[in-house]
Structures are given as C-alpha cells and as structure tokens.
C-alpha positions as CSV (number, residue, x, y, z in Angstrom):
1,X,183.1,109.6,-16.2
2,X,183.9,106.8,-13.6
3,X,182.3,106.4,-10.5
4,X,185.7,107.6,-8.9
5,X,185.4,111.0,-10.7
6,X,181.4,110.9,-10.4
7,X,181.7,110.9,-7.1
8,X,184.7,113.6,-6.6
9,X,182.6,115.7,-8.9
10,X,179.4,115.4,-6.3
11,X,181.8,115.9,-3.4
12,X,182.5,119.5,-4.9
13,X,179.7,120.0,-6.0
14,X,178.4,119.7,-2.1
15,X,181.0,121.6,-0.8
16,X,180.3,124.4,-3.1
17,X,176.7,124.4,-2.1
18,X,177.5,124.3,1.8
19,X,179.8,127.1,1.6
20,X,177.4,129.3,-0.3
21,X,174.6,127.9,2.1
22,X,172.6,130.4,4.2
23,X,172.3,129.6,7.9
24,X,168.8,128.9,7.1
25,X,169.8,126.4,3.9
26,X,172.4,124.9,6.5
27,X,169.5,124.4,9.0
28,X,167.5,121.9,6.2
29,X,170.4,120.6,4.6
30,X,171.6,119.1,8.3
31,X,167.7,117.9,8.5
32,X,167.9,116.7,4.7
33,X,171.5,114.7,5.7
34,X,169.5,113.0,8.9
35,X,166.3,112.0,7.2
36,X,168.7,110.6,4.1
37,X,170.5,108.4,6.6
38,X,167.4,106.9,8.6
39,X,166.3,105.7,5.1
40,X,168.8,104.3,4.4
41,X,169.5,102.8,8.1
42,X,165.8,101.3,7.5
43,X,166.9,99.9,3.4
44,X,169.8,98.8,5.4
45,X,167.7,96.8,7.7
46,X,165.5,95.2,5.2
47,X,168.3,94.2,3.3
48,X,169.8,92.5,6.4
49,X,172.5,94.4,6.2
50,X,173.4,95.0,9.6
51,X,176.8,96.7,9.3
52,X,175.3,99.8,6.3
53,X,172.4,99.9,9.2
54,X,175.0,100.8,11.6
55,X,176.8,103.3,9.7
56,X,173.5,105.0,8.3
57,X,172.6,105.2,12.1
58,X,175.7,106.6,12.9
59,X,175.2,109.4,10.4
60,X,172.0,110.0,11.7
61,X,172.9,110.4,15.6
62,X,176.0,112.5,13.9
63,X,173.0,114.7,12.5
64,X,171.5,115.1,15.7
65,X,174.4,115.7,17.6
66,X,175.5,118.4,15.0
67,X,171.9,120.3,15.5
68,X,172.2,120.0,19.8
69,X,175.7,121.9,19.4
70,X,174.5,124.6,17.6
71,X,170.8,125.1,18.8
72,X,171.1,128.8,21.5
73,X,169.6,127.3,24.1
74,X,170.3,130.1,26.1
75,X,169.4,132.7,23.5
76,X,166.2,130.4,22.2
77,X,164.4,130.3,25.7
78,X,161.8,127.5,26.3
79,X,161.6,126.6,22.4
80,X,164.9,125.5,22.3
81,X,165.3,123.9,25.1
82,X,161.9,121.4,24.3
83,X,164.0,121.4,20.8
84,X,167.1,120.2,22.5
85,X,165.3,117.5,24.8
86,X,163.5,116.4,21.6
87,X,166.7,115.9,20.2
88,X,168.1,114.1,23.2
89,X,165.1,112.2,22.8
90,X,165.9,111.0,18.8
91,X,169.3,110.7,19.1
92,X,168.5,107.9,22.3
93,X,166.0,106.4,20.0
94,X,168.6,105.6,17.7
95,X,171.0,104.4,20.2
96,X,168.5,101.5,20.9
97,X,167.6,101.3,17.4
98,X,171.2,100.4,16.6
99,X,171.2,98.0,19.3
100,X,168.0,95.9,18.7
101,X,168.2,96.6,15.0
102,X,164.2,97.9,15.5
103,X,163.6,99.8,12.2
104,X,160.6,101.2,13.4
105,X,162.0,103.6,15.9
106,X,164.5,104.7,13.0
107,X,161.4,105.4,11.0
108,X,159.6,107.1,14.1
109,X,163.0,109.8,14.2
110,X,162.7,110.0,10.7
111,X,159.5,110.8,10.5
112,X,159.6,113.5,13.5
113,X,163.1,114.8,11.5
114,X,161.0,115.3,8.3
115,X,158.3,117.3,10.2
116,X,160.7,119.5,12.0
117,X,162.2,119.9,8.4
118,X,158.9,121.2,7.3
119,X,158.0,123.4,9.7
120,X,161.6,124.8,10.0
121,X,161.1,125.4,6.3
122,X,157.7,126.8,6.6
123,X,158.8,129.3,9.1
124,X,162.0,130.3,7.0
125,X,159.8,131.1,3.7
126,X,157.4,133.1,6.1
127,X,160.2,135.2,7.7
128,X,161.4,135.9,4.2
129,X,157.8,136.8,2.8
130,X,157.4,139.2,5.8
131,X,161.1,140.9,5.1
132,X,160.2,141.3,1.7
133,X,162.2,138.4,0.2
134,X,160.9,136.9,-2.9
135,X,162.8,134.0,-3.0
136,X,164.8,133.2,0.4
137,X,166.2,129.8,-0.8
138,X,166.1,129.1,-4.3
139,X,166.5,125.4,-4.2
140,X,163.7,124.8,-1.9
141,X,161.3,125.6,-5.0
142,X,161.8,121.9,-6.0
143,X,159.7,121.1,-2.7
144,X,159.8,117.3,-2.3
145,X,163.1,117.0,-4.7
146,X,164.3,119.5,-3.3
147,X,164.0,117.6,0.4
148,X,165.8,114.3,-0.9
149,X,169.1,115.6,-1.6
150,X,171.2,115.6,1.4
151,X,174.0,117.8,1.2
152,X,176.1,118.1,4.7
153,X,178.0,121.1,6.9
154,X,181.4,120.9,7.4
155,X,180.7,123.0,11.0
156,X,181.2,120.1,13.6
157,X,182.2,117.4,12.2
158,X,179.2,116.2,9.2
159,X,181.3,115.0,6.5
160,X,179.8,115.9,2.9
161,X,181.7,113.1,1.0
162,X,179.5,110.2,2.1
C-alpha cells in the first residue's frame, strides 16, 4: 500500500472510531489530539523547523478552543469555570509560544494537557466502576499506548485527516 492509500486508510479508520466514540472517548481523544500536537510543536522546534512548529501549535490552540466551546460552564458551576480560565490560560500560552518560538511553555501546556487527560480518565473509569460498567472504554486498557494515538472530533472544526 502507498503512503496515499496508507494514509486514506488511517483517515477512515479515525473517522470510524470518532463516530462510534462515547462523549467520554471524545473528551480524551480531543486531549490525546492536543498533547500529540505540542510534541510535535516542541520536535518541530528542535528541528528548527519553524513553519511544522507553527502548524503543530495551531492544532494545539484548535484543541483548546474545541474543549472551551463545549465545556457547560453554566451547567458545570465553579469547576468549569476554573476549567475554562485554565484553558484560556493554555491556549494564551501557546499564543506567545508561537511568537517567541519558546518550546518550554509548549511543553508546560503539554504537560498540564496530559494531567487533565489523566484525571479526566481516572474519573471516567471511576464513574463506570460505580455504575457497574466493567469496561467503559475499551481502548483505554492499552494505558500509555493507548494515550499516544490521537484521533480527532469532527464537532467544531478538529479535522481527523492530519
């Protein structure tokens, strides 16, 4: 197969995940998409490549947009609204990132994006164990594998192909 059709054939396969997705899947695949493009933002940045940088940033401020739209601030009460300043706050970060090229603070967002990640996850298994589900989210029993593939929502704008 040729990287043409590789890469249709991942672009499907995405799409068929995202549509199958629970909210809850949604919720860490957005996170997965956003901590996938601040590494490669900071690869980008090592590499000198200035204009990938940009585009991986891009994604990742796309990401956090994406997660301000759809957080209930109104239904979510004082959580979400210290959710949606620490949003504002990440997505600002980046901003100046992108303008001084400073891969630290990219790795400062990633880092807080991978521990909101974990404890969105941790709360999501818990919810489930409490209802009685065995297994919410099947593909989150690859933990760490699991956590590196990025697969986006096509709800506001995060485009899956790349």
């Amino acid at each position: 197969m040729d990287s043409k059709n590789a890469q249709n054939a991942q672009t499907v396969y995405l799409a068929n995940k995202v549509n199958t997705a629970s909210r809850e899947q949604l919720l860490l695949i957005t996170y997965d998409i956003g901590i996938k493009s601040c590494k490669g933002a900071e690869n980008a940045l090592d590499a000198g490549v200035f204009d990938e940088a940009n585009k991986h940033i891009q994604k990742a401020q796309d990401v956090l947009r994406e997660l301000m739209v759809t957080l209930r601030v109104e239904e979510g009460g004082e959580v979400a609204q210290n959710l949606m300043r620490l949003y504002d706050f990440m997505y600002l970060m980046l901003v100046e990132a992108n303008v001084s090229k400073d891969r630290e603070k990219i790795s400062v967002v990633r880092g807080m994006l991978e521990e909101l990640r974990t404890t969105w996850e941790e709360a999501i298994v818990k919810l489930a164990e409490e209802a009685g589900i065995e297994k919410p989210m099947p593909h989150l029993q690859g933990g760490a594998a699991a956590k590196e593939e990025a697969r986006a929502v096509p709800v506001g704008g995060l485009n899956i192909a790349g």
